[in-house]
C-alpha positions as CSV (number, residue, x, y, z in Angstrom):
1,X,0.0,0.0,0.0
2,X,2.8,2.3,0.9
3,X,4.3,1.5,-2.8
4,X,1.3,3.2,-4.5
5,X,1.9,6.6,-3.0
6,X,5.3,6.9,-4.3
7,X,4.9,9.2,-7.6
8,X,7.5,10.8,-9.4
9,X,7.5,14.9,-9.9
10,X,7.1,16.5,-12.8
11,X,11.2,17.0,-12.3
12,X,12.1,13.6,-12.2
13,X,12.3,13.2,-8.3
14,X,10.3,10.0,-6.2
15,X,7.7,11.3,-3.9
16,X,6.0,9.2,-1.1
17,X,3.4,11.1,-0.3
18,X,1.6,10.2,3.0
19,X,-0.5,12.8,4.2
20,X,-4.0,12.7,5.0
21,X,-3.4,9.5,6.4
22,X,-4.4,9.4,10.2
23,X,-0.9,8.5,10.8
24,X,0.1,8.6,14.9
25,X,3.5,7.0,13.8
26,X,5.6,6.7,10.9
27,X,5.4,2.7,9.4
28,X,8.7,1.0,9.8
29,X,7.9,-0.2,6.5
30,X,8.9,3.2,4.7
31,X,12.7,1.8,5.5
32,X,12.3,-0.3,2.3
33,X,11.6,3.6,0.4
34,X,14.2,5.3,2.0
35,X,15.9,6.1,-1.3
36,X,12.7,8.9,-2.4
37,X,14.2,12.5,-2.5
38,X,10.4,14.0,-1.5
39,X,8.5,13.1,1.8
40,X,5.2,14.4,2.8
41,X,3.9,13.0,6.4
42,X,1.4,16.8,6.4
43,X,-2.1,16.5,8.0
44,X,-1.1,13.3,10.3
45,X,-1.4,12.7,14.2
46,X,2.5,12.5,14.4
47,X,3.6,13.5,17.5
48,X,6.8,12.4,17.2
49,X,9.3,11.5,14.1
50,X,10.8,8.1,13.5
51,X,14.7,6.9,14.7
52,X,14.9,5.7,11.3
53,X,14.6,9.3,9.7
54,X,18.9,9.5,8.9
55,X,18.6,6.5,6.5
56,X,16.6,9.0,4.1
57,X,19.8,10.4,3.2
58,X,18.6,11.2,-0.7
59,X,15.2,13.8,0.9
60,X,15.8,17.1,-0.4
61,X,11.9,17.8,0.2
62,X,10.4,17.4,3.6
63,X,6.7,18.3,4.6
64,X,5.8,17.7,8.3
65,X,3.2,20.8,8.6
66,X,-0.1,20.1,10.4
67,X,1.1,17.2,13.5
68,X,1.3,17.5,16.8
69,X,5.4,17.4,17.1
70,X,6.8,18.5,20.2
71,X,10.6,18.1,19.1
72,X,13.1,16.6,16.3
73,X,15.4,13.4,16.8
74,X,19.1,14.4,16.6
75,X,19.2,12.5,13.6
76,X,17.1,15.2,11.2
77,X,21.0,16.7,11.3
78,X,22.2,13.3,8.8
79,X,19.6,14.6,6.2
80,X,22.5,16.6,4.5
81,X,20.8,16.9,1.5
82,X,17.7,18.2,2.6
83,X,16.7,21.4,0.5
84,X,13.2,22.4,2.0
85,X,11.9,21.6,5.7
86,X,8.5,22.4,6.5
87,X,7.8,22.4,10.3
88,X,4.7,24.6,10.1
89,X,1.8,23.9,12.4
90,X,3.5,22.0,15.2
91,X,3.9,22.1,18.8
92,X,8.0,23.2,18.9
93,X,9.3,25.1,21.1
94,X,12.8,26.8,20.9
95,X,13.9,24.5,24.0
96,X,13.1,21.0,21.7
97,X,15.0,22.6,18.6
98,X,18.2,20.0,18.7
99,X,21.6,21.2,18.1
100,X,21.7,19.0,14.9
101,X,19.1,20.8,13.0
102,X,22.1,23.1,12.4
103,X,24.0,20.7,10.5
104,X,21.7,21.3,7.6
105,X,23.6,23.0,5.7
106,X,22.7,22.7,2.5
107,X,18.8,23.8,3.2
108,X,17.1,26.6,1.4
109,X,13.4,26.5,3.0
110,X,12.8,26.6,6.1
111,X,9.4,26.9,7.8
112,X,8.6,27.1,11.4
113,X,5.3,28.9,11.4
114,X,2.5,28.4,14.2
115,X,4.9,26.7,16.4
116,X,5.6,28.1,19.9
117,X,8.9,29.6,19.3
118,X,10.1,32.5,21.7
119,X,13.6,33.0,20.0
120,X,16.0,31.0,18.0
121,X,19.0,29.3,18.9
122,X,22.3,30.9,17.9
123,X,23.2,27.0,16.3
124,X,20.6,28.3,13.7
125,X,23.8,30.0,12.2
126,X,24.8,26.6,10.6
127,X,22.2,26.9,8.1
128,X,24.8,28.7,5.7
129,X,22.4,28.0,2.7
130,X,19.1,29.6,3.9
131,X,17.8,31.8,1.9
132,X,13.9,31.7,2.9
133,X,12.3,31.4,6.8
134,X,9.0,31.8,7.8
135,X,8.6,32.5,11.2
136,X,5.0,33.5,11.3
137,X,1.8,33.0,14.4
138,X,5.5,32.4,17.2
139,X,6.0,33.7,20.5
140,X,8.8,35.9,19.3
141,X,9.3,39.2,20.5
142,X,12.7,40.0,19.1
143,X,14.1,40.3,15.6
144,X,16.3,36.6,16.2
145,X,19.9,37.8,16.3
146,X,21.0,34.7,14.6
147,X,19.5,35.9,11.2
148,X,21.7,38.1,11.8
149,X,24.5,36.2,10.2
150,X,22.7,34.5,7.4
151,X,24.1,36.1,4.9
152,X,22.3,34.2,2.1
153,X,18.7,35.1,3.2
154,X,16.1,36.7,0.9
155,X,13.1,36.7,2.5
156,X,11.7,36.2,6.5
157,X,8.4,35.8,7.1
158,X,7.9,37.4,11.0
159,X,4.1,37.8,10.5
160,X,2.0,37.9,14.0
161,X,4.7,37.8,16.8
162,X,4.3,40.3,19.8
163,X,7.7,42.2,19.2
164,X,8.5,44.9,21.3
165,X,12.4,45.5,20.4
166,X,13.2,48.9,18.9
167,X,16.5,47.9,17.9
168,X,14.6,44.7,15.9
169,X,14.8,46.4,12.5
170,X,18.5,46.8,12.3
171,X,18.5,43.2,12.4
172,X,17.1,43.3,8.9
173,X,19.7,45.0,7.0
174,X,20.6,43.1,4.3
175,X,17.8,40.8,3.9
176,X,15.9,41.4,0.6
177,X,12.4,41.0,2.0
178,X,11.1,41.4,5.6
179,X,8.0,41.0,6.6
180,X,5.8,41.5,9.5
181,X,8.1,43.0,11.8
182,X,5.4,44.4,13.7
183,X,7.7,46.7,15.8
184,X,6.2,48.8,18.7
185,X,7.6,50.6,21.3
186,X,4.5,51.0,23.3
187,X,5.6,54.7,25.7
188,X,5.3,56.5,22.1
189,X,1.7,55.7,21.3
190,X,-0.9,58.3,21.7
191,X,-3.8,57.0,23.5
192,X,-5.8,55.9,20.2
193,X,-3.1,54.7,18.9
194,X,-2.2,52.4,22.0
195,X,-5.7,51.6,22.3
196,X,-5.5,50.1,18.6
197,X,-2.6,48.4,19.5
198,X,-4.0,47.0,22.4
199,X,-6.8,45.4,20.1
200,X,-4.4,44.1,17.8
201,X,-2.2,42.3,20.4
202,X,-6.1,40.3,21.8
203,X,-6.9,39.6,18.1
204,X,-3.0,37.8,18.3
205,X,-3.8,35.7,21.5
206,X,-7.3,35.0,20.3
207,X,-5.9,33.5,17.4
208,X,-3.3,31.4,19.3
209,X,-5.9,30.1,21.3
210,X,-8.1,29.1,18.6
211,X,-4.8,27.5,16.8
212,X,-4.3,25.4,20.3
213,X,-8.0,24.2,20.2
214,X,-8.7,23.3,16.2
215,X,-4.6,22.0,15.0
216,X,-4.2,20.2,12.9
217,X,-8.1,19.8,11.6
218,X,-8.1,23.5,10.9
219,X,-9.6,24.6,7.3
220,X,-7.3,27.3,7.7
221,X,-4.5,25.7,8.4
222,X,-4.8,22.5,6.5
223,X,-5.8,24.5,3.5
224,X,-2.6,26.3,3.9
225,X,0.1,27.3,1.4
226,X,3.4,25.6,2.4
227,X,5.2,28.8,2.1
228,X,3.2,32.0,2.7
């Protein structure tokens, strides 16, 4: 059964696709397809990923958006050739991000959107090859100085995180495309203005909440774009 959802891309590359599937763990029997260079495990149960994920050594694609995943094995670091990593709609934190995910050198993608992240690790400056994050529906309330040092990036995606850093935009400067910075310092706001704010940052936490109660069965979120 697992066979049949391997289907080759339109560029030549084998793709198991598994999402949609109710999964709550990853079948040992994907061992036996561990030569694909595209995964998709989106839309499962997942709450954790397999100690077989390092023999995937050929993935340059892999979709884990919409589970319930609290952390990554040390072992998502072997995936050297991994190109895109989509993490979106999880449960991380920046405490379950392991060391090893900085290894990846080679990635390009990287998305991390409505997780639970409140900064990023400075091991993040491994990823040499980024060029796009997406950051977007965190807990972050500072421009991560690790980006910082990226030099490659080209676009972050910071949309709906309570910052409060005036120095966050600086952090910026040299990054083709920013967006959502969402910067306030709050003791400059006229009284209307404040007052908008203030309705802004509830619509934020409302949202967060809603995200905790409906993930991953969310129309919104399983109808969402893997990159936004």
């Amino acid at each position: 059964m697992v066979k049949s959802c391997v289907r080759m891309t339109v560029d030549g590359k084998r793709r198991l696709d598994l999402s949609y599937q109710g999964l709550a763990a990853v079948p040992r029997c994907l061992v036996s397809l561990c030569d694909v260079e595209e995964l998709d495990l989106s839309r499962n149960l997942l709450t954790k990923l397999p100690d077989f994920l390092h023999l995937f050594v050929n993935l340059r694609f892999l979709d884990l958006h919409s589970n319930y995943l609290e952390n990554l094995p040390p072992s998502i670091g072997q995936l050297q050739n991994l190109l895109t990593l989509n993490l979106s709609n999880n449960r991380l934190t920046s405490g379950s991000l392991p060391l090893e995910l900085g290894l990846l050198g080679n990635l390009h993608k990287l998305n991390m959107g409505l997780n639970q992240l409140d900064s990023l690790p400075r091991f993040m400056i491994g990823l040499k090859e980024l060029r796009h994050i997406s950051l977007f529906d965190n807990r972050l309330t500072a421009y991560p100085d690790c980006l910082r040092l990226l030099k490659g990036l080209e676009k972050v995606n910071l949309v709906s995180n309570p910052f409060v850093s005036k120095a966050a935009p600086k952090a910026s400067v040299g990054i083709r495309r920013a967006e959502g910075l969402h910067l306030v310092r709050v003791a400059n706001l006229c009284s209307d203005c404040l007052e908008g704010y203030r309705k802004r940052s509830r619509k934020t936490e409302e949202r967060e909440e809603r995200a905790e109660v409906k993930r991953p069965s969310s129309g919104a979120k399983v109808n969402q774009a893997p990159w936004r």
